[in-house]
SEBAMAR-256584 format. One record per atom (N, C-alpha, C): y negated, z, x. Coordinates in pm, whole numbers, plus 50000, padded with zeros to 5 digits. Layout:
N
SITE; y; z; x
SITE; Y; Z; X
...
***
This chain:
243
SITE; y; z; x
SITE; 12321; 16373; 64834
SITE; 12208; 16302; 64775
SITE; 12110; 16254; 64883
SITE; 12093; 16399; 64992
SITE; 11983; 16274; 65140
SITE; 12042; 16314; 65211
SITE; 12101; 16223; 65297
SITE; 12111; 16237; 65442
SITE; 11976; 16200; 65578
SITE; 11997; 16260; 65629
SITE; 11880; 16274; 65753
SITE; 11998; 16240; 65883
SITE; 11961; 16135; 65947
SITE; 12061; 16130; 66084
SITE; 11963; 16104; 66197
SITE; 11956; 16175; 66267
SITE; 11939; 16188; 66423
SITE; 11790; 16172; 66414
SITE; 11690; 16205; 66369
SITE; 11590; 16176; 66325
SITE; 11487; 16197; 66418
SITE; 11382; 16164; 66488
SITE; 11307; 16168; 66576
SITE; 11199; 16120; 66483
SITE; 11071; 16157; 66548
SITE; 10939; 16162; 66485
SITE; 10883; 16269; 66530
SITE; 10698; 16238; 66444
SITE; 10569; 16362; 66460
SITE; 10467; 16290; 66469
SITE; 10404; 16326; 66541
SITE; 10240; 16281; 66491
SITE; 10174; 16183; 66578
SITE; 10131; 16110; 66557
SITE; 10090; 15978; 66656
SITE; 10257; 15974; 66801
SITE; 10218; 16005; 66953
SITE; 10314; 16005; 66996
SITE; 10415; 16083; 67067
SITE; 10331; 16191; 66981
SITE; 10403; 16347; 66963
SITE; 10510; 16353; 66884
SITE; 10633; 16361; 66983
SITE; 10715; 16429; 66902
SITE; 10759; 16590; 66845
SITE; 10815; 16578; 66724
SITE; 10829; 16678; 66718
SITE; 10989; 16708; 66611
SITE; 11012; 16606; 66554
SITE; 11153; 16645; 66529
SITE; 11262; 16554; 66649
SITE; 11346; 16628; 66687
SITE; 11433; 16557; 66814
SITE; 11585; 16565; 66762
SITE; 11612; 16471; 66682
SITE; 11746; 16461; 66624
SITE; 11781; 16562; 66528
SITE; 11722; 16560; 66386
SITE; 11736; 16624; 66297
SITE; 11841; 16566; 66222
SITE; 11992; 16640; 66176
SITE; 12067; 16516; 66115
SITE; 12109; 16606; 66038
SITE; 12150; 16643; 65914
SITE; 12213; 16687; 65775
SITE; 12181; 16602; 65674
SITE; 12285; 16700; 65545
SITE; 12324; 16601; 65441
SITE; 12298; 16704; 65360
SITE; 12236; 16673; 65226
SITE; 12173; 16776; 65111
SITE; 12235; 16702; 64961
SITE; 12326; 16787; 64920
SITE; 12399; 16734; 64794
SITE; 12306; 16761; 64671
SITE; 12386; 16668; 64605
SITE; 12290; 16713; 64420
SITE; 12271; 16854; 64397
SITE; 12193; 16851; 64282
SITE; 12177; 16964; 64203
SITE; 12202; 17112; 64287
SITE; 12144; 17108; 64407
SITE; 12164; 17224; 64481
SITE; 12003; 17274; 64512
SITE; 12025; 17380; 64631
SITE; 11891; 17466; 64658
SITE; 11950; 17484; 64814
SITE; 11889; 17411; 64898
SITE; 11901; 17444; 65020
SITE; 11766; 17469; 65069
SITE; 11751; 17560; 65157
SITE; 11648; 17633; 65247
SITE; 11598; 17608; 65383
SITE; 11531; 17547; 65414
SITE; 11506; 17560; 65602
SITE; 11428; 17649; 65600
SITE; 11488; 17717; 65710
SITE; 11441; 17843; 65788
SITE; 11440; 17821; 65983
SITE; 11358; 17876; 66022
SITE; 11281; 17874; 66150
SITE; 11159; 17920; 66203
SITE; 11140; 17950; 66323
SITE; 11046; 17990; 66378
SITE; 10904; 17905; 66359
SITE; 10788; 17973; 66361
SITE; 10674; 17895; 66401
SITE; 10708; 17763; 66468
SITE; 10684; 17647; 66474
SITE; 10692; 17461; 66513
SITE; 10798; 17421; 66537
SITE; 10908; 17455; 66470
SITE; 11079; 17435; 66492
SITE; 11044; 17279; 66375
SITE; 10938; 17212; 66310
SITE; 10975; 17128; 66282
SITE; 11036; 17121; 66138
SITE; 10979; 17252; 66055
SITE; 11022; 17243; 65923
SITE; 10967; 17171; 65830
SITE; 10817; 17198; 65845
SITE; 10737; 17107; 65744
SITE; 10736; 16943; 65790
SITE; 10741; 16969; 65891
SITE; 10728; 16804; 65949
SITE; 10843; 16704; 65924
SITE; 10984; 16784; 65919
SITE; 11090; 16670; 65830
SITE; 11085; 16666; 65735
SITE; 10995; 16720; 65643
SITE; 10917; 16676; 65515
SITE; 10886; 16587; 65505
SITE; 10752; 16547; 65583
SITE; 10635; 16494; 65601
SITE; 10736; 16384; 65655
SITE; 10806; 16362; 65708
SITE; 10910; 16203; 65762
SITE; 10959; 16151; 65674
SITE; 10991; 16235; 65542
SITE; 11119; 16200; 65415
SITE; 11007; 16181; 65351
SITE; 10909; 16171; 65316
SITE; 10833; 16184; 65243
SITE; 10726; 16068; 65279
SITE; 10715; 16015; 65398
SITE; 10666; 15873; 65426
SITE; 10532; 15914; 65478
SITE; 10534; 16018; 65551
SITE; 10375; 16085; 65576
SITE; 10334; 16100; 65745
SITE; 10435; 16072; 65763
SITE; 10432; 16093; 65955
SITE; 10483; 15944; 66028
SITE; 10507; 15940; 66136
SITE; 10559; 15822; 66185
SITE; 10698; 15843; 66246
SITE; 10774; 15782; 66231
SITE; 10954; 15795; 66287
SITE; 10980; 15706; 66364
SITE; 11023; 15760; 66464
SITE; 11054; 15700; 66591
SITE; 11165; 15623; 66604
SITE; 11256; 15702; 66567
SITE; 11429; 15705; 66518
SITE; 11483; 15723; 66443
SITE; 11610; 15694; 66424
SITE; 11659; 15770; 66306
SITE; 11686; 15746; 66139
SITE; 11736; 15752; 66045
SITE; 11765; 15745; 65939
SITE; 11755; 15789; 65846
SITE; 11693; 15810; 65713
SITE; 11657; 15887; 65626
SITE; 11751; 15754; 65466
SITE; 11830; 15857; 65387
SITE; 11930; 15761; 65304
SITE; 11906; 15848; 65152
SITE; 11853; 15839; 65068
SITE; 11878; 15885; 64936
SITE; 11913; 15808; 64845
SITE; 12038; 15885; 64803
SITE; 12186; 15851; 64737
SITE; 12237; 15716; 64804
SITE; 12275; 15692; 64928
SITE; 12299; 15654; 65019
SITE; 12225; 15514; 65049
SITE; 12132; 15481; 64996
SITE; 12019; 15381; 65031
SITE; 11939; 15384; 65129
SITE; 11888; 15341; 65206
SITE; 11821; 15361; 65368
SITE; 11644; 15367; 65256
SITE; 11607; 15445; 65270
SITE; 11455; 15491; 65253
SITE; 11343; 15556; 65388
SITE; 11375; 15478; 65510
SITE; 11331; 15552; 65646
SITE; 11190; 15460; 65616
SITE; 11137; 15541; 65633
SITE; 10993; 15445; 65676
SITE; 10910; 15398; 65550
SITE; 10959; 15435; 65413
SITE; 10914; 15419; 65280
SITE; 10791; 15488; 65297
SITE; 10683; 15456; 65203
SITE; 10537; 15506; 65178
SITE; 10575; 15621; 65051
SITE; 10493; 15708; 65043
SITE; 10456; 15815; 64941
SITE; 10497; 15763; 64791
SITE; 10443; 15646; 64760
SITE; 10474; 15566; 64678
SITE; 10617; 15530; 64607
SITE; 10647; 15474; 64699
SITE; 10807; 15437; 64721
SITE; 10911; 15549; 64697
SITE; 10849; 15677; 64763
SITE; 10965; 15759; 64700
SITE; 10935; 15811; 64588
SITE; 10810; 15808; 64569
SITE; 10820; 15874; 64394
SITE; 10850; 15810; 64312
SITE; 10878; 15663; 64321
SITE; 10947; 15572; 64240
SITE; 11095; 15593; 64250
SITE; 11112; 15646; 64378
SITE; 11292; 15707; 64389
SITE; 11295; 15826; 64295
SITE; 11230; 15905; 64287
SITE; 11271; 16001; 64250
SITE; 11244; 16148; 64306
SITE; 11170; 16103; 64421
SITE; 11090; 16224; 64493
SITE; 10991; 16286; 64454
SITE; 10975; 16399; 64484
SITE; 10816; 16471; 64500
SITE; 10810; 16594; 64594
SITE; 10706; 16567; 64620
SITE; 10653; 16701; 64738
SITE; 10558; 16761; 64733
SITE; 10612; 16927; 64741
SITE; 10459; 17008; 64698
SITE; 10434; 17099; 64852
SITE; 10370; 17032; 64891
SITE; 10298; 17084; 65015
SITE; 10226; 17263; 65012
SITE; 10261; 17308; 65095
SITE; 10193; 17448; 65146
SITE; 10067; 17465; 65094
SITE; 10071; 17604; 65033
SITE; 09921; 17622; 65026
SITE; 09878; 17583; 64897
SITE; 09785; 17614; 64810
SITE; 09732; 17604; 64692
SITE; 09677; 17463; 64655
SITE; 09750; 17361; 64572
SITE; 09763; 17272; 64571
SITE; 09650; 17184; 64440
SITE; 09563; 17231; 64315
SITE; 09551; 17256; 64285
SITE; 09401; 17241; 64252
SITE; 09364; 17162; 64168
SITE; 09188; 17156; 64147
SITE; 09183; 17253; 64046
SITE; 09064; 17350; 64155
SITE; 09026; 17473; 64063
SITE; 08938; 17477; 63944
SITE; 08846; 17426; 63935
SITE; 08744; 17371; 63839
SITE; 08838; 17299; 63695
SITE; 08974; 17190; 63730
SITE; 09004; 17163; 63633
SITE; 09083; 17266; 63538
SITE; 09078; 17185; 63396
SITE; 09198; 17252; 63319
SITE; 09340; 17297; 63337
SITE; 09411; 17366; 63327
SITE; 09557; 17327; 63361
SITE; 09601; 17221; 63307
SITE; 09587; 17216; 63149
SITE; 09597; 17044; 63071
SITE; 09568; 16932; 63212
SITE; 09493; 16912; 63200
SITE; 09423; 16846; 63334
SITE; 09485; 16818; 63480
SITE; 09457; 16937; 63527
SITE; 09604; 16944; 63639
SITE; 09703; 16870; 63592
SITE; 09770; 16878; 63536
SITE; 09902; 16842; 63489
SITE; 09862; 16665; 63470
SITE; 09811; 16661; 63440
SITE; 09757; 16491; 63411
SITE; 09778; 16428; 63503
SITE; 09697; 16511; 63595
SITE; 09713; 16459; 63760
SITE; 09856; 16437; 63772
SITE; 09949; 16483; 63772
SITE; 10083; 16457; 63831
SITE; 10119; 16335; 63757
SITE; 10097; 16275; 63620
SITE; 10136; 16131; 63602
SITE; 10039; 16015; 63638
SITE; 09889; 16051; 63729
SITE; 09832; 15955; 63744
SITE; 09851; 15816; 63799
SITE; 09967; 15779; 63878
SITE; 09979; 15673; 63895
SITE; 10108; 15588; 63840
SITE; 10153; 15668; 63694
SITE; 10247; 15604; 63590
SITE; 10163; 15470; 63512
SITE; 10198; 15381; 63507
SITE; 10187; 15297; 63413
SITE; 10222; 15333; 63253
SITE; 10277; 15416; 63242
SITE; 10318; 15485; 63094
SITE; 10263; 15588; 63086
SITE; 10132; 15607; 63029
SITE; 10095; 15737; 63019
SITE; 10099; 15813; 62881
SITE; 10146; 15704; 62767
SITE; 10196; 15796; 62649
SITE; 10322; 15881; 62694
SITE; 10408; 15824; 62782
SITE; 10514; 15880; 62830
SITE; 10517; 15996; 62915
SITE; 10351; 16032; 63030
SITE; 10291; 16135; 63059
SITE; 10270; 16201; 62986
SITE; 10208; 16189; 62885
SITE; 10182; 16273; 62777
SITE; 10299; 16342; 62744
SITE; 10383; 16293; 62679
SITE; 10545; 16351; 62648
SITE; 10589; 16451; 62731
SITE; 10582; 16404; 62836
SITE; 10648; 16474; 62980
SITE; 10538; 16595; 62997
SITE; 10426; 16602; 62976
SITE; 10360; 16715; 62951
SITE; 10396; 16839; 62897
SITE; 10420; 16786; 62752
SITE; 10438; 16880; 62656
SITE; 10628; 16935; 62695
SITE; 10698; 16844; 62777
SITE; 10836; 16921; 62859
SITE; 10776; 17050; 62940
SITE; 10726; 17017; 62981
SITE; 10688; 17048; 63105
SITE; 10628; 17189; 63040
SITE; 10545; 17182; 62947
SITE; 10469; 17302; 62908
SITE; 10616; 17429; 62779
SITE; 10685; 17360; 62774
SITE; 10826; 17405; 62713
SITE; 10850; 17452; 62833
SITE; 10912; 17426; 62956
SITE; 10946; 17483; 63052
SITE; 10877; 17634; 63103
SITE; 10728; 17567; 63089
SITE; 10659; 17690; 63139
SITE; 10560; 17734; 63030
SITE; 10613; 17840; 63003
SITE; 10494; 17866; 62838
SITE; 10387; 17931; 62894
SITE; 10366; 18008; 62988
SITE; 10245; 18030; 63042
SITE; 10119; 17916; 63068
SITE; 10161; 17840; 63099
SITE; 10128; 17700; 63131
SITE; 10059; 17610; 62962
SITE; 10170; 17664; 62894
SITE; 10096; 17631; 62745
SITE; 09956; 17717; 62679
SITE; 10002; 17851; 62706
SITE; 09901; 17934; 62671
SITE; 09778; 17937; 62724
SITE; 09823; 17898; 62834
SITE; 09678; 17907; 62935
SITE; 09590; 17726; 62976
SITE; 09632; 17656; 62871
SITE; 09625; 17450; 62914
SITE; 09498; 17446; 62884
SITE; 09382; 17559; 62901
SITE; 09270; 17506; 62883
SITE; 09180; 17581; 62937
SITE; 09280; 17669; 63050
SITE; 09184; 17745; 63125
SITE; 09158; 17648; 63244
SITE; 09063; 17714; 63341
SITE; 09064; 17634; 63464
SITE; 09173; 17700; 63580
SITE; 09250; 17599; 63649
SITE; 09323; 17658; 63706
SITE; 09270; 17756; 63794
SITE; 09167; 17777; 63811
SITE; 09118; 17876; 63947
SITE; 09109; 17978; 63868
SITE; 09155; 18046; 63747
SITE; 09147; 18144; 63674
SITE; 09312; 18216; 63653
SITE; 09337; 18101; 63679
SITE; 09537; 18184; 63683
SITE; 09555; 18248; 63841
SITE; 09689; 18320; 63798
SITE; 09712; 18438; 63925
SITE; 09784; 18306; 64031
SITE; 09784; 18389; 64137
SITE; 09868; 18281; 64251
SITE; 10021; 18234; 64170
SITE; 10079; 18347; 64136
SITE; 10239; 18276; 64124
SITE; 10214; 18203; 63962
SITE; 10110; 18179; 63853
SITE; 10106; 18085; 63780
SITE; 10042; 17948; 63831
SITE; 09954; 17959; 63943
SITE; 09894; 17822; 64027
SITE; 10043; 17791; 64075
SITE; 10125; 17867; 64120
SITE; 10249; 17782; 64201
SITE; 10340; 17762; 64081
SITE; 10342; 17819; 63962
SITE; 10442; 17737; 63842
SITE; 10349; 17564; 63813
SITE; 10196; 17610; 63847
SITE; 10157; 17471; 63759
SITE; 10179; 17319; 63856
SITE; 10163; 17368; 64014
SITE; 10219; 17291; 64104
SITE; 10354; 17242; 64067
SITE; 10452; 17305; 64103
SITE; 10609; 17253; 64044
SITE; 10621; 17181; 63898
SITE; 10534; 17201; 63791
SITE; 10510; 17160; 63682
SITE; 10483; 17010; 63696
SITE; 10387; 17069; 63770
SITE; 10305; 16886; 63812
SITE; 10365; 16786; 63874
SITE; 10431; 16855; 63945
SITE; 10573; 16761; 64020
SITE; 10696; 16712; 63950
SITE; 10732; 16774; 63811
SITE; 10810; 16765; 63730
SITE; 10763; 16617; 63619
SITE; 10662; 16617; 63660
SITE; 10619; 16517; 63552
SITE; 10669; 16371; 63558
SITE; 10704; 16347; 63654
SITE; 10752; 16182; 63690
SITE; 10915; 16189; 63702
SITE; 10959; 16342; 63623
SITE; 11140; 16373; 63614
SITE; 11154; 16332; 63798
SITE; 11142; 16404; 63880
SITE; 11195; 16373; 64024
SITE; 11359; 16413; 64000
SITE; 11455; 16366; 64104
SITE; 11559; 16392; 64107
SITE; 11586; 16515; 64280
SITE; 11479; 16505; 64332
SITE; 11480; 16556; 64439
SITE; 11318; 16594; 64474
SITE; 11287; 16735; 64522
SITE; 11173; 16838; 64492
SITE; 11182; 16853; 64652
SITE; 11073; 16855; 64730
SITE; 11082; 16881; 64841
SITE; 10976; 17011; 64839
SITE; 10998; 17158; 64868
SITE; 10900; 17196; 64835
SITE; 10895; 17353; 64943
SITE; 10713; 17305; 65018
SITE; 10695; 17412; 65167
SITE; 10611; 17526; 65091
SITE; 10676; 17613; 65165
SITE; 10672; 17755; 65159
SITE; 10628; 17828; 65010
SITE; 10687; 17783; 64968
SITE; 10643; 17808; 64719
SITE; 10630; 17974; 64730
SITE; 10666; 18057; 64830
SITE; 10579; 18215; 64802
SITE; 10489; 18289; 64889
SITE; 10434; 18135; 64982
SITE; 10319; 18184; 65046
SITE; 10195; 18268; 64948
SITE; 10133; 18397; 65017
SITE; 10025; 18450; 64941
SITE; 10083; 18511; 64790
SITE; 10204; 18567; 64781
SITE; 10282; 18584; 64666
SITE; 10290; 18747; 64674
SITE; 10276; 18812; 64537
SITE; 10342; 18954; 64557
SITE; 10530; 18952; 64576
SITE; 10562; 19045; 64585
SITE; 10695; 19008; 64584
SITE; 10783; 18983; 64446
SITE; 10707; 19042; 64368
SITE; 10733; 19002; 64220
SITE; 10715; 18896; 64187
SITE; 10597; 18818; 64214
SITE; 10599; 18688; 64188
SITE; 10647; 18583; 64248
SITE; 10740; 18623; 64363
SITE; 10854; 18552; 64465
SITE; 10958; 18518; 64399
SITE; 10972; 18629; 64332
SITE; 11103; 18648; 64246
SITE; 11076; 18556; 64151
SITE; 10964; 18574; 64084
SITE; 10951; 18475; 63957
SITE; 10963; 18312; 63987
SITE; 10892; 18265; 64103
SITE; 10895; 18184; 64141
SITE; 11042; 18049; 64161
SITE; 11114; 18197; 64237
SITE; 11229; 18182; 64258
SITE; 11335; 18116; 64191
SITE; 11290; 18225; 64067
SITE; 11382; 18190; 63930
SITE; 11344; 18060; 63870
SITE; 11271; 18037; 63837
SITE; 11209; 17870; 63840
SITE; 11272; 17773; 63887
SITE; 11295; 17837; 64016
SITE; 11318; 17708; 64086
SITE; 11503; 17693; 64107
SITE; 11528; 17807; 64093
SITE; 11707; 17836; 64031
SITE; 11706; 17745; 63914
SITE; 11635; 17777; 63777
SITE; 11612; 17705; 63636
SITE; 11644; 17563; 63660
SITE; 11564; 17481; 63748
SITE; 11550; 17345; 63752
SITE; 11672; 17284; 63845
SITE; 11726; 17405; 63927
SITE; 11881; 17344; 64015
SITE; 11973; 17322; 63889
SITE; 11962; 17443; 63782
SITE; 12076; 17415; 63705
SITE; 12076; 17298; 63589
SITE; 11957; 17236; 63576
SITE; 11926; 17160; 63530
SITE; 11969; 17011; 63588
SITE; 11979; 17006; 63740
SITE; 12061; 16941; 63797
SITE; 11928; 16842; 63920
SITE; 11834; 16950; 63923
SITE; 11695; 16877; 64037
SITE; 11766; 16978; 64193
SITE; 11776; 16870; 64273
SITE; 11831; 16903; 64384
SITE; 11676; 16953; 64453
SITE; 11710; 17064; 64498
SITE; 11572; 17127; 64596
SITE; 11604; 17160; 64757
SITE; 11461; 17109; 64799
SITE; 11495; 17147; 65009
SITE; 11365; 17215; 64990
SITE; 11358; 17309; 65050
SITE; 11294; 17422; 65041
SITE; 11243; 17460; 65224
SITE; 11112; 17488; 65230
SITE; 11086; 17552; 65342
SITE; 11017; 17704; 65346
SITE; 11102; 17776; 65390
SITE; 11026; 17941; 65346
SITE; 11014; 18023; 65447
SITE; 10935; 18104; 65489
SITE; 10901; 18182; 65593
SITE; 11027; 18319; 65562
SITE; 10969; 18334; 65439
SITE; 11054; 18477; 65378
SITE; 11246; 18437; 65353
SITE; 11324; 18456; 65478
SITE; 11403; 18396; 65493
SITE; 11525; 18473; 65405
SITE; 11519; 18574; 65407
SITE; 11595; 18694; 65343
SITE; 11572; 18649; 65186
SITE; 11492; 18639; 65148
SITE; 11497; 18628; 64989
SITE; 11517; 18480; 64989
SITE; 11451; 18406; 65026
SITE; 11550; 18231; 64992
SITE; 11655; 18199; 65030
SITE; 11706; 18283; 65138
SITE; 11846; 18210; 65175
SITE; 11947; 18328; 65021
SITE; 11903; 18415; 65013
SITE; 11979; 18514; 64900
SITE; 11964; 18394; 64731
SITE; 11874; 18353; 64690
SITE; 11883; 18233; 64566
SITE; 11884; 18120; 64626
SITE; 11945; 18073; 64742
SITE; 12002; 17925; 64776
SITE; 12178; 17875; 64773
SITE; 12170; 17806; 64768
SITE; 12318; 17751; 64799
SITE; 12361; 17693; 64924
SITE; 12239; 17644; 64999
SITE; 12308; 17616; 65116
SITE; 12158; 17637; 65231
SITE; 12191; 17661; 65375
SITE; 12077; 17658; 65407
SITE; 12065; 17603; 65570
SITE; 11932; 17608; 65616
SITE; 11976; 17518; 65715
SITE; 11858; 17633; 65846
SITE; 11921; 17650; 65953
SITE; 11818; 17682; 66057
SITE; 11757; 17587; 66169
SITE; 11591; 17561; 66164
SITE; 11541; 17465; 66250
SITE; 11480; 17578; 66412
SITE; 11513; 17502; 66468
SITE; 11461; 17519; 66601
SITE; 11427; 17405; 66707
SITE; 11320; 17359; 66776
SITE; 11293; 17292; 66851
SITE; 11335; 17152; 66772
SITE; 11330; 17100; 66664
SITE; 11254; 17003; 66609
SITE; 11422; 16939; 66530
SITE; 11520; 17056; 66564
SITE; 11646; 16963; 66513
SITE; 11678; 17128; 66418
SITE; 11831; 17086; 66387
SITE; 11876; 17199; 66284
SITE; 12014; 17255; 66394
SITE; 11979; 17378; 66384
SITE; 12104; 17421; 66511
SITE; 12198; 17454; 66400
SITE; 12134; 17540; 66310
SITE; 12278; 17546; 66224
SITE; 12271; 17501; 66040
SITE; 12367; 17502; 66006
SITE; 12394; 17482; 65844
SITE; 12484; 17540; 65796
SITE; 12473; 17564; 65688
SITE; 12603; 17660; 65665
SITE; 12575; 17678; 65487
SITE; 12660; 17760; 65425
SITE; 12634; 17816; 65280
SITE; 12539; 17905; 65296
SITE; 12415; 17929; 65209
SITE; 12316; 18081; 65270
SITE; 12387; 18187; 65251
SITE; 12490; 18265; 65231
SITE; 12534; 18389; 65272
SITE; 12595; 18390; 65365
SITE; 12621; 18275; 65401
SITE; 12708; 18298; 65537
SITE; 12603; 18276; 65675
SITE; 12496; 18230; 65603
SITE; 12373; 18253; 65717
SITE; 12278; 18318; 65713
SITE; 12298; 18418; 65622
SITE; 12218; 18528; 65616
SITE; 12279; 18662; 65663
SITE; 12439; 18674; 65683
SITE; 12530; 18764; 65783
SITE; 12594; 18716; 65906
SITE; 12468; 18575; 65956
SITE; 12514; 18530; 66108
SITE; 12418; 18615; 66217
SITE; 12445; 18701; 66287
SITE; 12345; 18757; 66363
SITE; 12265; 18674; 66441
SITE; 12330; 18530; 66459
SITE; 12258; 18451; 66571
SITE; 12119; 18435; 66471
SITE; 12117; 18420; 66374
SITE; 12029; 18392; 66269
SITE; 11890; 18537; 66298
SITE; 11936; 18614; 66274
SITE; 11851; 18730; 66360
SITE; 11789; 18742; 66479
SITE; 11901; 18680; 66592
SITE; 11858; 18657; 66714
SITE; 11722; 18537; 66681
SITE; 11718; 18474; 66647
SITE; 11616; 18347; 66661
SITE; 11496; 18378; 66551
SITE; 11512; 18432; 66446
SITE; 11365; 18547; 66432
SITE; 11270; 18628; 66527
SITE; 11376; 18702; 66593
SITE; 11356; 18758; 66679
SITE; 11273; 18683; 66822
SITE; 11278; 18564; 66826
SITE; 11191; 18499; 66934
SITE; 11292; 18426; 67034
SITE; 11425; 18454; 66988
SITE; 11518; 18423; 67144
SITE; 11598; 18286; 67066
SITE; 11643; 18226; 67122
SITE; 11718; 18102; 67100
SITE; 11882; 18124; 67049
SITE; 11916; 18022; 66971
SITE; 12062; 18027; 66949
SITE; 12155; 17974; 67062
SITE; 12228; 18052; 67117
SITE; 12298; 18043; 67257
SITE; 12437; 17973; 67175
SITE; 12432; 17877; 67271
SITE; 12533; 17832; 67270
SITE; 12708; 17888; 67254
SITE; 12771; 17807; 67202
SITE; 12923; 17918; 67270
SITE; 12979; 17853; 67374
SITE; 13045; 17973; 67452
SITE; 13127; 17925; 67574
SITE; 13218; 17896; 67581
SITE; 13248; 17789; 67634
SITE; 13411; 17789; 67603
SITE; 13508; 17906; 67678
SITE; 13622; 17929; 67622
SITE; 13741; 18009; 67679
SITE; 13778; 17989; 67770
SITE; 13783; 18052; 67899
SITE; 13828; 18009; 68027
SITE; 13964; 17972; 68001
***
């Protein structure tokens, strides 16, 4: 569903991704995982039309979308829920949620998509008239994903969803976001807590120094030790060849 090829970019003429290239199929849950500035959030912020790209190729469902505005991909079918509490506290959750169809031209059709949306998450129903700064952290991060759901994305880009989380509400989170793979919303995921997302992913990817050293299925990169090694602070060493 996106391919990323050789991708260069970052911030004015800072780089910071240096040939990022994978391919992320439908209706899946893949994970980036990496150290502190390996460049996770920031190939977000490139797919997502928020940084500047130097190089490189960005293709969803094999259409060239490199260099598209914020705009442009949510008319594809994108959305992105950025790090961190996303979230006007003062408003309603009703409200909140509004926000996510504000720049539809169909807003009886927002409306509709609301009341999905509040089927999905019944907490979210019960609570549509509190102010969001009154719900716990892991119901502020259901009403985020909620809100992102509203324009039906086909692809969820979404950084670090159990920052500030108990571990119970990781889990809950989690499951959510399992719910909407099987539903058939392809998710790229960026998570610190690498052990529990690569365990509910399907495929996952490790960033280091601004590219992806490895990819793999997540169980098979969650019993790669090199994967340990590079937590750990040290780099993924190359292999040698056989004399």
């Amino acid at each position: 569903m996106l391919e990323v090829k050789d991708l260069y970019g970052g911030y004015g003429k800072i780089t910071i991704l240096n040939g990022a290239t994978f391919t992320i199929p439908p209706a899946s849950i893949t994970t980036i995982i990496g150290p502190n500035g390996a460049g996770k959030s920031t190939v977000f912020k490139a797919i997502f039309g928020l940084l500047n790209i130097h190089s490189g190729q960005i293709l969803l469902n094999g259409e060239e979308v490199t260099r598209s505005s914020p705009k442009q991909m949510i008319n594809r079918g994108v959305t992105y829920v950025p790090q961190g509490r996303n979230v006007v506290p003062q408003l309603s959750v009703y409200h909140n949620l509004e926000l996510g169809g504000i720049t539809s031209d169909d807003q009886k059709k927002v409306r509709e998509r609301i009341e999905s949306v509040m089927d999905q998450f019944p907490i979210l129903r019960k609570f549509r008239h509190r102010k969001a700064i009154e719900l716990s952290g892991g119901q502020q991060k259901q009403l985020e994903v909620a809100r992102a759901l509203l324009l039906a994305p086909k692809l969820m880009l979404i950084d670090e969803p159990s920052i500030g989380l108990s571990p119970n509400l990781v889990q809950e989170v989690f499951k959510t976001l399992q719910s909407l793979r099987d539903q058939g919303v392809t998710i790229l995921m960026v998570e610190q807590n690498a052990k529990a997302a690569l365990a509910m992913s399907d495929y996952g990817l490790v960033f280091e120094l601004g590219q992806n050293r490895m990819h793999d299925e997540a169980p098979k990169l969650l019993a790669d030790p090199r994967v340990g090694r590079l937590f750990l602070g040290g780099h993924i060493e190359e292999e040698t060849p056989a004399a």
